[in-house]
N, C-alpha and C positions, 0 to 999 in steps of 0.2 A: 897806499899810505893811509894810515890812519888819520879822523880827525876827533877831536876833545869829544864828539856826541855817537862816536862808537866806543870809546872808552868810557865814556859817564852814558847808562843808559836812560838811569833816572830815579829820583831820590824814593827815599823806602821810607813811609811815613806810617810808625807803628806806635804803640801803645808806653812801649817800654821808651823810644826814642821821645817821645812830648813829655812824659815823668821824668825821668830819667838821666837820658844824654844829652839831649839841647840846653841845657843849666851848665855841664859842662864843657861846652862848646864841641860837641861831639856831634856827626851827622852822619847819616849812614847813606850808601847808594850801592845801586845796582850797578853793578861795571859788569864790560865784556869779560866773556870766560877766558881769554890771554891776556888780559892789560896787566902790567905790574904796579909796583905799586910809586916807580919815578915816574908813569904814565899816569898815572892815576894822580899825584900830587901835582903837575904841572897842568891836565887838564881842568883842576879843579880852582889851582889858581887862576885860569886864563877865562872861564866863563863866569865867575862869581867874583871875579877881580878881591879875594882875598887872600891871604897868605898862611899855607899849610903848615903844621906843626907838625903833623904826627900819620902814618897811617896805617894801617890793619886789615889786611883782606881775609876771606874762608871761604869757600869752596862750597857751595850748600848743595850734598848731591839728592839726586831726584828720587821720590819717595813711591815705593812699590804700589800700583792701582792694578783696582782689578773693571771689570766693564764685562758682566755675564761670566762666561767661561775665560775671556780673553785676560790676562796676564799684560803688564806691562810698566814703565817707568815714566814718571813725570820728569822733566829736559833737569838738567843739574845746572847752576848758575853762580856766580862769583858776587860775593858784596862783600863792600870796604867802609870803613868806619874810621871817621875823616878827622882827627883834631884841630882845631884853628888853633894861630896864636890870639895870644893875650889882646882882646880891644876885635877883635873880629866876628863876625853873625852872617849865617846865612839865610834870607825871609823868606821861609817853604809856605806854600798853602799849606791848611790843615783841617782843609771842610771839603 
C-alpha cells in the first residue's frame, strides 16, 4: 500500500516556481513515477492540510549521458504541478 510520502516525493524548488507560480498559488513536486493525479490531490491535501484545485502531471524522461566511451540514460521521473484554492499557501524552504 501506498502512503502520501511515496507519492509526494518532494517539492521542486526552481527559479521559474519562486517568479513565477508561487504568486499564483501554483507548486510543483516530485511524485512517484505511478501516482495519478486523485493520488497525488489527496496526498497533497493530507500532509499540507490544504485544499487542491487543480493538478498536472509530465513525465520528465531521462536525458542521454555519456561517461568515457560508456553510453547511457539518466532515471526518467514524474512531476506535478499543484493548484490551491483561493485563501491557501504552501511554506517551502527556499535557502
Amino acid at each position: 500500500m501506498k502512503t502520501e510520502f511515496d507519492v509526494i516525493q518532494s517539492p521542486l524548488i526552481t527559479e521559474k516556481f519562486t517568479m513565477v507560480l508561487a504568486p499564483l498559488r501554483q507548486y510543483l513536486f516530485m511524485v512517484g513515477r505511478h501516482a495519478n493525479k486523485a493520488e497525488i490531490k489527496k496526498a497533497i491535501e493530507k500532509i499540507y492540510k490544504v485544499k487542491v484545485d487543480k493538478v498536472r502531471t509530465i513525465t520528465v524522461r531521462g536525458k542521454k549521458k555519456r561517461v568515457r566511451a560508456q553510453y547511457g540514460y539518466t532515471a526518467s521521473w514524474k512531476k506535478a504541478m499543484v493548484t490551491l484554492k483561493e485563501g491557501y499557501t504552501i511554506e517551502v524552504n527556499r535557502g
